[in-house]
N, CA, C and O atoms as a GROMACS GRO file, in nm:
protein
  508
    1UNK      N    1   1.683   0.310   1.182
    1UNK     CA    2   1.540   0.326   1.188
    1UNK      C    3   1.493   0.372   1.053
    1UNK      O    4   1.523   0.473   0.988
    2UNK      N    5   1.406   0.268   1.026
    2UNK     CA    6   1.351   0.333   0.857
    2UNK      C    7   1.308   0.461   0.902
    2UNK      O    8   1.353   0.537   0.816
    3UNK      N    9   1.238   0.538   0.998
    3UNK     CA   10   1.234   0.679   1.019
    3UNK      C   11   1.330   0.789   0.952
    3UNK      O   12   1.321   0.884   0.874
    4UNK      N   13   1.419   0.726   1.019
    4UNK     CA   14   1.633   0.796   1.007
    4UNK      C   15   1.598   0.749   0.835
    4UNK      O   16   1.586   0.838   0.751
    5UNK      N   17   1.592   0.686   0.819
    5UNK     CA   18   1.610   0.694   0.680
    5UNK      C   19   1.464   0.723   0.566
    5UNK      O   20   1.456   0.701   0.445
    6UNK      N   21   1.383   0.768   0.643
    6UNK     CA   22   1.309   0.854   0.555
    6UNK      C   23   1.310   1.007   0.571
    6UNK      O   24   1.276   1.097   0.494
    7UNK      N   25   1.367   1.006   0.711
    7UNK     CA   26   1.435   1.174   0.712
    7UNK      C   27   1.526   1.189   0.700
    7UNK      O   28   1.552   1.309   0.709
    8UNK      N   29   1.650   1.098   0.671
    8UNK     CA   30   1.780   1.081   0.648
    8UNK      C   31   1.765   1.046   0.471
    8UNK      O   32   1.847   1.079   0.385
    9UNK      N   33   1.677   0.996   0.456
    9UNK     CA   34   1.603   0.962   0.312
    9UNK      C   35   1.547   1.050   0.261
    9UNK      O   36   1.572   1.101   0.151
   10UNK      N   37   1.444   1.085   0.355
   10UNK     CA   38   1.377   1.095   0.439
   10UNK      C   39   1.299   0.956   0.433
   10UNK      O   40   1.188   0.904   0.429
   11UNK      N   41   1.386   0.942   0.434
   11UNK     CA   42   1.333   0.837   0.438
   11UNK      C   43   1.381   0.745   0.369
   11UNK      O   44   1.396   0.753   0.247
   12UNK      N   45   1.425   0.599   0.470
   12UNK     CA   46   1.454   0.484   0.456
   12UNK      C   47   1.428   0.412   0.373
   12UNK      O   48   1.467   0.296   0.377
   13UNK      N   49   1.331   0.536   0.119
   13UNK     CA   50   1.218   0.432   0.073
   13UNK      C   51   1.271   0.382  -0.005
   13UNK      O   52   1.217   0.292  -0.068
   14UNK      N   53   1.267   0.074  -0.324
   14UNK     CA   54   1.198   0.108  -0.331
   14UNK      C   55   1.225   0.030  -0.459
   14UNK      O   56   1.141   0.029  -0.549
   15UNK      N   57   1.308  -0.325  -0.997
   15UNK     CA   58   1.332  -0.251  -0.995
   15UNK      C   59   1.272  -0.125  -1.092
   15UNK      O   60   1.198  -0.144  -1.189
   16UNK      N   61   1.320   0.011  -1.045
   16UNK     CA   62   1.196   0.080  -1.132
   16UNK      C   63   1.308   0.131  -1.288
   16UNK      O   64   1.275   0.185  -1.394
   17UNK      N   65   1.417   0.093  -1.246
   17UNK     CA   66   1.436   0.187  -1.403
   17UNK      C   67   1.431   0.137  -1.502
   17UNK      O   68   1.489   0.191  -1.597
   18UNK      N   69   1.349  -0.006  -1.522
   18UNK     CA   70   1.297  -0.022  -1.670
   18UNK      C   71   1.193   0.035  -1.692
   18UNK      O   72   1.179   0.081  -1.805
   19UNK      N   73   1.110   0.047  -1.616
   19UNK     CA   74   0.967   0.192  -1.596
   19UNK      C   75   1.004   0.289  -1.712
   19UNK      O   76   1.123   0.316  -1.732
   20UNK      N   77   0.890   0.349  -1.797
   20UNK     CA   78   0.895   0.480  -1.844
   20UNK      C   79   0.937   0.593  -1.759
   20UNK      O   80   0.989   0.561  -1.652
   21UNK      N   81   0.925   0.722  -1.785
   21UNK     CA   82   1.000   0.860  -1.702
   21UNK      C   83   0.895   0.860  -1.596
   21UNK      O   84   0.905   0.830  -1.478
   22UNK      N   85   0.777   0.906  -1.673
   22UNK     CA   86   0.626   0.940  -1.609
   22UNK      C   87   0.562   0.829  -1.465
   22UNK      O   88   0.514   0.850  -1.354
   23UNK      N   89   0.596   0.709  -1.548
   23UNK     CA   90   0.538   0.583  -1.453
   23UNK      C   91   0.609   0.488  -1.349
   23UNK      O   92   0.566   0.381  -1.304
   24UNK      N   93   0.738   0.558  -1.318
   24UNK     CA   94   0.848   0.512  -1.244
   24UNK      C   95   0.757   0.467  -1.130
   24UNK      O   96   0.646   0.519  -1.121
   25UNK      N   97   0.806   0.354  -1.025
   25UNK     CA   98   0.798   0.318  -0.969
   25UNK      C   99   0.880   0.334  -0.855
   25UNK      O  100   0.982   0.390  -0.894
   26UNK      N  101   0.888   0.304  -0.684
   26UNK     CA  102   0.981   0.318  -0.610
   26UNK      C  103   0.940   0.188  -0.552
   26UNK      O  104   0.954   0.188  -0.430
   27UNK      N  105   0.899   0.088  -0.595
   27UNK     CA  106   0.900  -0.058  -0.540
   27UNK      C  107   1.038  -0.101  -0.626
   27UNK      O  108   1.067  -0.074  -0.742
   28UNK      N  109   1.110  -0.173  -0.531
   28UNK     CA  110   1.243  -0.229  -0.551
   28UNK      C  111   1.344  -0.196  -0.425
   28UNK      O  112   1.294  -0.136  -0.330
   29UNK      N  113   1.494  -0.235  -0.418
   29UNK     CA  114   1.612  -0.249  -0.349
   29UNK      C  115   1.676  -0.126  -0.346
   29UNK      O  116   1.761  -0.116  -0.434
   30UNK      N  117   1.663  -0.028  -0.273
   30UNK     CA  118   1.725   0.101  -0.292
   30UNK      C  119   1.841   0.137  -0.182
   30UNK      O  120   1.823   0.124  -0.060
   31UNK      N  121   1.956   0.181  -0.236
   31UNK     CA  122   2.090   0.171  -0.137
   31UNK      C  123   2.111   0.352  -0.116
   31UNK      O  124   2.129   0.436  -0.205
   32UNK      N  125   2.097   0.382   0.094
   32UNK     CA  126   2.067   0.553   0.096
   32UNK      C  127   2.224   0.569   0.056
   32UNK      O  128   2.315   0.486   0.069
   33UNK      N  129   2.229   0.712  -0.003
   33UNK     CA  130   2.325   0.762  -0.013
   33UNK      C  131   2.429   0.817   0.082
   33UNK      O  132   2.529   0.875   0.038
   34UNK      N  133   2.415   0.805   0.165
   34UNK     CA  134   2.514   0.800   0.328
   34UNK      C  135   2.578   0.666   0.349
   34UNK      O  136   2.663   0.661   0.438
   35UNK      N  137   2.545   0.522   0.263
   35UNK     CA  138   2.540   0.407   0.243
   35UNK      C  139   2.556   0.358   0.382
   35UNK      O  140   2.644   0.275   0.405
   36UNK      N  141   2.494   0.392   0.456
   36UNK     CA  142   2.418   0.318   0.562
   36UNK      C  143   2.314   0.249   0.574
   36UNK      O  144   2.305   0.193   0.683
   37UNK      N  145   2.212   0.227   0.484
   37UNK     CA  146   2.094   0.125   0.451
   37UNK      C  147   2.060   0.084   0.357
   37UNK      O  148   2.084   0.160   0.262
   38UNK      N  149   1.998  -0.030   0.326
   38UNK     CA  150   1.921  -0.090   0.218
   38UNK      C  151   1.809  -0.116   0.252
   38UNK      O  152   1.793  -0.196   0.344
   39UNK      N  153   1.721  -0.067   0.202
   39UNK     CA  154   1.580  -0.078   0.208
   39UNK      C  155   1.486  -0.177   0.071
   39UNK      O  156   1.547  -0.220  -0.027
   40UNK      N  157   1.397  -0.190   0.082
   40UNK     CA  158   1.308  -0.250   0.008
   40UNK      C  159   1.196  -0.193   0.016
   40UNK      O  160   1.158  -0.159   0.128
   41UNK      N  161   1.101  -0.163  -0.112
   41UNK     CA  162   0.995  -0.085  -0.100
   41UNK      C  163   0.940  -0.203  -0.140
   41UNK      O  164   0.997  -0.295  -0.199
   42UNK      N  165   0.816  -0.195  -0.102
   42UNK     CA  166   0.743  -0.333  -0.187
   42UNK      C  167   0.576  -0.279  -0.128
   42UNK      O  168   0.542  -0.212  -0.031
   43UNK      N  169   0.493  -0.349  -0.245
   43UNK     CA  170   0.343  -0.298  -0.159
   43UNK      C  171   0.315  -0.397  -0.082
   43UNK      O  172   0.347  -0.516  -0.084
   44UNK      N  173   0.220  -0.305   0.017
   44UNK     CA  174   0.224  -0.423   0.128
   44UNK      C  175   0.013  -0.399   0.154
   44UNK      O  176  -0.021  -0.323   0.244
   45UNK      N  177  -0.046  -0.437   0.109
   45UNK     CA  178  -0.154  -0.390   0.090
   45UNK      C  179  -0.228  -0.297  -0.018
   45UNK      O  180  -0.224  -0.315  -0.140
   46UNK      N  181  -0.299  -0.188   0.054
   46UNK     CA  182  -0.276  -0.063  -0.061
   46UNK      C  183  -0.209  -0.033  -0.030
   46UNK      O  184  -0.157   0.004  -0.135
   47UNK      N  185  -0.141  -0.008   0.043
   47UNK     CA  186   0.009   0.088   0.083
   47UNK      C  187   0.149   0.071  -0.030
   47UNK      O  188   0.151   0.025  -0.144
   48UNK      N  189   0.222   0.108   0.028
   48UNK     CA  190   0.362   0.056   0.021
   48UNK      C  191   0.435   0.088   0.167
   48UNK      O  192   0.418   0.178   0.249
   49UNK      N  193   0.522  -0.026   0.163
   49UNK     CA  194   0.608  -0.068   0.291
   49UNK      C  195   0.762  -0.003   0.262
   49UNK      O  196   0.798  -0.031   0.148
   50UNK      N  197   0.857   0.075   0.334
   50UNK     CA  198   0.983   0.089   0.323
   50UNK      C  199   1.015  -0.023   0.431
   50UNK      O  200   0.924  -0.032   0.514
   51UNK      N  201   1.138  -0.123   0.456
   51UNK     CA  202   1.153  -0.202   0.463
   51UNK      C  203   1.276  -0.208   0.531
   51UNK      O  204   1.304  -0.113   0.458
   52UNK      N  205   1.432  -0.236   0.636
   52UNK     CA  206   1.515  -0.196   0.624
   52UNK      C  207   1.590  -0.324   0.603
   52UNK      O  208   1.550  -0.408   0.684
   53UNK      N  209   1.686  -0.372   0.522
   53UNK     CA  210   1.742  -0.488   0.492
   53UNK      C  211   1.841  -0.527   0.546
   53UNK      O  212   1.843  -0.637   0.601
   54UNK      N  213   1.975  -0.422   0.543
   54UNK     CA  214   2.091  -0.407   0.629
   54UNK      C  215   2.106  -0.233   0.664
   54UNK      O  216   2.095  -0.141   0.583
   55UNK      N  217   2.136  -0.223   0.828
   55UNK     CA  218   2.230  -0.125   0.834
   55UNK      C  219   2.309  -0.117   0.905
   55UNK      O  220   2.336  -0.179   1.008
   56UNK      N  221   2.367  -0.014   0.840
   56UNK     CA  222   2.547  -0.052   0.876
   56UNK      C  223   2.565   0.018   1.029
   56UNK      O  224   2.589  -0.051   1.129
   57UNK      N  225   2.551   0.146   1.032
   57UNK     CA  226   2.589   0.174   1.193
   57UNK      C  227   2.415   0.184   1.250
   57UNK      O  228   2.339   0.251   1.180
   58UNK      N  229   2.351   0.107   1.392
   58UNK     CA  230   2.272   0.116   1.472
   58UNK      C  231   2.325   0.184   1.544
   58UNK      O  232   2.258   0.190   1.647
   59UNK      N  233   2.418   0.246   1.549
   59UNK     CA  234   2.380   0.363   1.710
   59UNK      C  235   2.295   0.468   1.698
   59UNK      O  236   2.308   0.550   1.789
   60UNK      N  237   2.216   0.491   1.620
   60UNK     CA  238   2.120   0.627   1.651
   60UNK      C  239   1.977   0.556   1.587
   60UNK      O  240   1.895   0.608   1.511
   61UNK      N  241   1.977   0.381   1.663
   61UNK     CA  242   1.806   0.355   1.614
   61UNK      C  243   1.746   0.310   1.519
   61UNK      O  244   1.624   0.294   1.523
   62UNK      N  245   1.826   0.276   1.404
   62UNK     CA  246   1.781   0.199   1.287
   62UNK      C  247   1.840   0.049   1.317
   62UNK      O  248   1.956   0.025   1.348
   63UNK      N  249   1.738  -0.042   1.302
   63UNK     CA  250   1.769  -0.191   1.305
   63UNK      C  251   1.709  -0.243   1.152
   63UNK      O  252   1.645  -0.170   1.077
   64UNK      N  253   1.735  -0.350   1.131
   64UNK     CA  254   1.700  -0.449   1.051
   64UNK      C  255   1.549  -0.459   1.064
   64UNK      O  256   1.509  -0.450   1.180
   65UNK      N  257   1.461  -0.474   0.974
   65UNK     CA  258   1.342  -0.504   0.996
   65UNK      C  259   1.217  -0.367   1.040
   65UNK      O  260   1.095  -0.374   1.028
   66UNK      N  261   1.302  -0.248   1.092
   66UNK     CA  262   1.252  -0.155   1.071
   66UNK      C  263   1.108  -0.094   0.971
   66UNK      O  264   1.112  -0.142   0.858
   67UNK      N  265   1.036  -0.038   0.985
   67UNK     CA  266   0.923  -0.048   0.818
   67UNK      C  267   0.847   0.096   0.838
   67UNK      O  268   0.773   0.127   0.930
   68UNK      N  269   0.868   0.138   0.777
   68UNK     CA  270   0.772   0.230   0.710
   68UNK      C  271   0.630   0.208   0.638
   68UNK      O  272   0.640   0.133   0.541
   69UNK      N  273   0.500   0.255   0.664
   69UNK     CA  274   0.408   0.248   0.613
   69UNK      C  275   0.346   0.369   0.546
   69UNK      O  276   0.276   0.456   0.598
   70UNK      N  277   0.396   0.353   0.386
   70UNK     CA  278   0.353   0.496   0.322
   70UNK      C  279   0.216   0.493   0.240
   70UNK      O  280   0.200   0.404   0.157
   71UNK      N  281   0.139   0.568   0.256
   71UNK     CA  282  -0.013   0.620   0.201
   71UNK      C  283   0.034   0.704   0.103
   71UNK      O  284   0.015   0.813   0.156
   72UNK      N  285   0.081   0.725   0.002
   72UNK     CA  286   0.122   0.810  -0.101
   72UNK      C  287  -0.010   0.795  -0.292
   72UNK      O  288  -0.092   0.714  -0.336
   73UNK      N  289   0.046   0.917  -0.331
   73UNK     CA  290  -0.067   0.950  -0.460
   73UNK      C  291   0.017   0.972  -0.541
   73UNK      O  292   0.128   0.981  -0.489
   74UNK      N  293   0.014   0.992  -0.689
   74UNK     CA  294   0.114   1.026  -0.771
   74UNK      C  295   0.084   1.189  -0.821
   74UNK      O  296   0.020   1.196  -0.926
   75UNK      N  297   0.108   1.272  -0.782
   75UNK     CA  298   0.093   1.403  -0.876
   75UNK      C  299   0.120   1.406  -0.982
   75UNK      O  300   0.199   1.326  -1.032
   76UNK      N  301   0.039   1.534  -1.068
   76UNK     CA  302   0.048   1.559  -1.179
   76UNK      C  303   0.225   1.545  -1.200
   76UNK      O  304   0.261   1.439  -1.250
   77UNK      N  305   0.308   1.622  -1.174
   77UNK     CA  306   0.435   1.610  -1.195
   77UNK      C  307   0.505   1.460  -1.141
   77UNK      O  308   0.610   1.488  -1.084
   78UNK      N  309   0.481   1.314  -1.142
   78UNK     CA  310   0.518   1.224  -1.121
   78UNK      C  311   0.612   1.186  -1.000
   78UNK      O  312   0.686   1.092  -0.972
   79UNK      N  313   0.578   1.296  -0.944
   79UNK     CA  314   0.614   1.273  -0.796
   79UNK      C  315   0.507   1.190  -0.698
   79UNK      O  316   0.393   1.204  -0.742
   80UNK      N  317   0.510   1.120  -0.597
   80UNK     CA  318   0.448   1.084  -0.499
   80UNK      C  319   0.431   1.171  -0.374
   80UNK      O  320   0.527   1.229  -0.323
   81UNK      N  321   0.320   1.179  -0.332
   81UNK     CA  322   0.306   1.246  -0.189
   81UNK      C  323   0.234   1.195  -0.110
   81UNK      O  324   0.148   1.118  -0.153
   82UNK      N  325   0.243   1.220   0.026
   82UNK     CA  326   0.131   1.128   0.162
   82UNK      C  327   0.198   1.134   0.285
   82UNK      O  328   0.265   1.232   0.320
   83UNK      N  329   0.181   1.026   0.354
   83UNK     CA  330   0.220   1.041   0.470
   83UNK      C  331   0.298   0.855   0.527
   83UNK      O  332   0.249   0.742   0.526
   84UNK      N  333   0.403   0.897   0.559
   84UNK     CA  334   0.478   0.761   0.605
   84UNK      C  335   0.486   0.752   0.816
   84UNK      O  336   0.529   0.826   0.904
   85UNK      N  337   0.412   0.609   0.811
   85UNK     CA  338   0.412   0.572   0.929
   85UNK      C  339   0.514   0.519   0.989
   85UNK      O  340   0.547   0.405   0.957
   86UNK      N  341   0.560   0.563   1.052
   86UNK     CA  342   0.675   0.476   1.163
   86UNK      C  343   0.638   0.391   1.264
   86UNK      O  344   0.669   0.431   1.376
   87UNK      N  345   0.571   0.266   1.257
   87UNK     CA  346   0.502   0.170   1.375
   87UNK      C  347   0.591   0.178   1.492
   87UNK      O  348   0.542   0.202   1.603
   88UNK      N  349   0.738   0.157   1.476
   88UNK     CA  350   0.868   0.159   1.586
   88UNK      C  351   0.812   0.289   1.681
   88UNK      O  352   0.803   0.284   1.803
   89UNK      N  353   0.785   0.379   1.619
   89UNK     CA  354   0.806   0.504   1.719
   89UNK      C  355   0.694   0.560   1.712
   89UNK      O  356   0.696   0.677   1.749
   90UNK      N  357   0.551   0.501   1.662
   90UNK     CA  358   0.442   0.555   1.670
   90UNK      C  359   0.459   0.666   1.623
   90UNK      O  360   0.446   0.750   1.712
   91UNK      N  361   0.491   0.726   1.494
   91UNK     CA  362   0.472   0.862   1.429
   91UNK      C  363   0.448   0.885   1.274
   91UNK      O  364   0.502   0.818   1.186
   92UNK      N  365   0.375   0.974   1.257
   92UNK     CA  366   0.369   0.989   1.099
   92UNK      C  367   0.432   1.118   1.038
   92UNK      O  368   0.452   1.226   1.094
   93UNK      N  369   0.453   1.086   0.933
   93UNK     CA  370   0.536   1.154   0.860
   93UNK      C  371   0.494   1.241   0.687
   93UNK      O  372   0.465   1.171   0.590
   94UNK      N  373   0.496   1.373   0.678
   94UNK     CA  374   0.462   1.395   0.560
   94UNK      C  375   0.621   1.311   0.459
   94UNK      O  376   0.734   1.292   0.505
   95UNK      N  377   0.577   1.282   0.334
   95UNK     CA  378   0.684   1.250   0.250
   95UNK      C  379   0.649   1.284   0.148
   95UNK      O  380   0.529   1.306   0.138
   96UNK      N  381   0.736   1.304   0.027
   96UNK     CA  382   0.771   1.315  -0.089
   96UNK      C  383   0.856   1.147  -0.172
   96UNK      O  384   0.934   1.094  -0.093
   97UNK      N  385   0.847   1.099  -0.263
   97UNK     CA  386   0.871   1.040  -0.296
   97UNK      C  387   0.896   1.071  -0.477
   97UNK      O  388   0.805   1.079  -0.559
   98UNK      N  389   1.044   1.082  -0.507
   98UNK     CA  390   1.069   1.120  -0.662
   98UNK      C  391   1.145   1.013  -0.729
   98UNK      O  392   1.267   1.010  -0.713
   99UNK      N  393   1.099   0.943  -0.788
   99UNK     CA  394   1.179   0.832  -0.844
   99UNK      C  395   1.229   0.904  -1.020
   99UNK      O  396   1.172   0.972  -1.105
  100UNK      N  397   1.328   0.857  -1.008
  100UNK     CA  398   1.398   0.919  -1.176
  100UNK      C  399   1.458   0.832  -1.254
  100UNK      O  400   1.446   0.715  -1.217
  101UNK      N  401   1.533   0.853  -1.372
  101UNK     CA  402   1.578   0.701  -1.454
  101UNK      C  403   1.720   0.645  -1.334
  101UNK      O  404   1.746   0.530  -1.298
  102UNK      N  405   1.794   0.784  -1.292
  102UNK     CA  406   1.909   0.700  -1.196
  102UNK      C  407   1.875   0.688  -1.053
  102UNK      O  408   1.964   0.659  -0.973
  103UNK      N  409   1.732   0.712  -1.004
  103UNK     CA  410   1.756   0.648  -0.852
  103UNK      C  411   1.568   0.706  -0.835
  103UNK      O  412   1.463   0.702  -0.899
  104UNK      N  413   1.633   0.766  -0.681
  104UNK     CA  414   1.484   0.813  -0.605
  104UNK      C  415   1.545   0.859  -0.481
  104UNK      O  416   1.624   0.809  -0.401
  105UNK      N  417   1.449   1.034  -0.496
  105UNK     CA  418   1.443   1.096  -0.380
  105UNK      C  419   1.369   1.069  -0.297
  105UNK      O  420   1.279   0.986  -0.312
  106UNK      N  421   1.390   1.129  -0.198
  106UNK     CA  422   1.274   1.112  -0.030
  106UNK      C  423   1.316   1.242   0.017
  106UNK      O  424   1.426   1.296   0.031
  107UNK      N  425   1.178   1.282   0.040
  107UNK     CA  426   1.182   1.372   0.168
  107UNK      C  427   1.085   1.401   0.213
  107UNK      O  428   0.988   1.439   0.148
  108UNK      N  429   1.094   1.383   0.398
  108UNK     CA  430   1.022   1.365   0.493
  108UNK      C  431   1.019   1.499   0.543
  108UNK      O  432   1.107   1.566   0.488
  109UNK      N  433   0.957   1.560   0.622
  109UNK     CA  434   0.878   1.635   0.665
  109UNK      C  435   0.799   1.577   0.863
  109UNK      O  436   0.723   1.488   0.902
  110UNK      N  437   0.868   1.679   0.922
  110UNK     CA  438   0.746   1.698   1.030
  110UNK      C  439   0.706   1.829   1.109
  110UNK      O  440   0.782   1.916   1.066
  111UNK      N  441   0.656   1.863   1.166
  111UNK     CA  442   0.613   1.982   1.227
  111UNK      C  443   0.566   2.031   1.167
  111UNK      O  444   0.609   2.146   1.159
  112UNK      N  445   0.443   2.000   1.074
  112UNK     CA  446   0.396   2.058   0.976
  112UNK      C  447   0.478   2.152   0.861
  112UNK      O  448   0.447   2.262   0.815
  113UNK      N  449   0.585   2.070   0.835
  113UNK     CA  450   0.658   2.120   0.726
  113UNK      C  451   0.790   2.203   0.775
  113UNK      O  452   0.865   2.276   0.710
  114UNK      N  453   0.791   2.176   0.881
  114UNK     CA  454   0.881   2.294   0.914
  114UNK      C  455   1.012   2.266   0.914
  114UNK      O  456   1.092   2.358   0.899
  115UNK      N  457   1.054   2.134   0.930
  115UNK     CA  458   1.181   2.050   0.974
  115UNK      C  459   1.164   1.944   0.863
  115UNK      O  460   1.068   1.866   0.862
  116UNK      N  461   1.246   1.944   0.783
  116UNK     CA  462   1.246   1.872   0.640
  116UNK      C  463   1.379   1.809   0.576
  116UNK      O  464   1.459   1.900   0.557
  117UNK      N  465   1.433   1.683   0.536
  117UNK     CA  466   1.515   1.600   0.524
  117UNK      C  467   1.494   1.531   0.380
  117UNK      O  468   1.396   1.469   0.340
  118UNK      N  469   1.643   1.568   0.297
  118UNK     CA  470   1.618   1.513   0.152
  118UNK      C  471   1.710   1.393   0.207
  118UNK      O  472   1.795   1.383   0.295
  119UNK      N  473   1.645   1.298   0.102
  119UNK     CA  474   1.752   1.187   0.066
  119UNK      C  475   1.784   1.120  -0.027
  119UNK      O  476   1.686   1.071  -0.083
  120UNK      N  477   1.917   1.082  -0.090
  120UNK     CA  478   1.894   1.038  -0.230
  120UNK      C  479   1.943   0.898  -0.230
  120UNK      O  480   2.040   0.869  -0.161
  121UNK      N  481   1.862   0.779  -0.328
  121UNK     CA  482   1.834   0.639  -0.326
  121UNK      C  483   1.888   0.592  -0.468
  121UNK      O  484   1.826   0.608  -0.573
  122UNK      N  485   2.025   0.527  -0.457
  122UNK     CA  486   2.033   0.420  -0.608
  122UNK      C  487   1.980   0.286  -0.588
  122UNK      O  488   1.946   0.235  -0.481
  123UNK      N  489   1.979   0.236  -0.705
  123UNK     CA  490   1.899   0.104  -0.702
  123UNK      C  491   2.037  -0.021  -0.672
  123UNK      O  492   2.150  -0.019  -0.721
  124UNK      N  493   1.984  -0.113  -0.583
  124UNK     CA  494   2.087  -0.190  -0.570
  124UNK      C  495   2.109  -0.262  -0.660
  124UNK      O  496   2.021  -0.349  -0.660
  125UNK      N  497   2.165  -0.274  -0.726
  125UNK     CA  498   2.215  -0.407  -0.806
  125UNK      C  499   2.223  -0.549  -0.736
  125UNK      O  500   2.266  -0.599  -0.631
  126UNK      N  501   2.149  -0.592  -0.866
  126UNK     CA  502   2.130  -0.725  -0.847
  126UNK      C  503   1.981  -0.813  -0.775
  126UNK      O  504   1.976  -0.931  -0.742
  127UNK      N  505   1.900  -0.737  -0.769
  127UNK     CA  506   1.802  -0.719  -0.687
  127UNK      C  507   1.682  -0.761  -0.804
  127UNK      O  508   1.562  -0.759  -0.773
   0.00000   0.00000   0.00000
């Protein structure tokens, strides 16, 4: 579930490291570090979409095709922040989004902050 992997990511999010430091991007092929998913960030409107491409174990709810719908802003410190939709399970999600020259963090957030999930994202090769 791109969910599981935006709180496992926190998220499931996303290539950017020809980007400057400041102007990184998280649109592109990002592989979670549990290497249980590949995701694709891509914009999907104004938004951006997390995406799920392959994952490896479905027993706890992540399928193929899975998506995230993130509303995110860039802060002064070149981080992203907003809120990621889970259409599958009808829920939203605070997130964080940190893209860097070797990858991109996630972390999701719910209960108004209270219950919080990092995750760290390399870029897939070849993508």
């Amino acid at each position: 579930m791109i969910l599981r992997a935006a709180l496992f990511c926190v998220f499931s999010i996303v290539g950017c490291t020809a980007l400057v430091a400041q102007e990184r991007s998280p649109d592109g092929v990002w592989l979670r570090d549990d290497g249980n998913a590949r995701v694709r960030i891509a914009p999907c409107g104004s938004k951006l979409c997390a995406t799920n491409l392959w994952i490896k174990d479905t027993s706890k709810g992540e399928e193929v095709g899975d998506r995230l719908i993130m509303s995110l802003e860039r802060t002064s410190d070149s981080q992203l922040k907003g809120t990621a939709y889970d259409s599958k399970r009808k829920k939203t999600y605070r997130i964080t989004v940190i893209p860097s020259a070797k990858g991109l963090t996630t972390r999701g957030c719910i209960l108004g902050g209270l219950i919080c999930r990092e995750v760290n994202w390399t870029p897939a090769g070849g993508e």
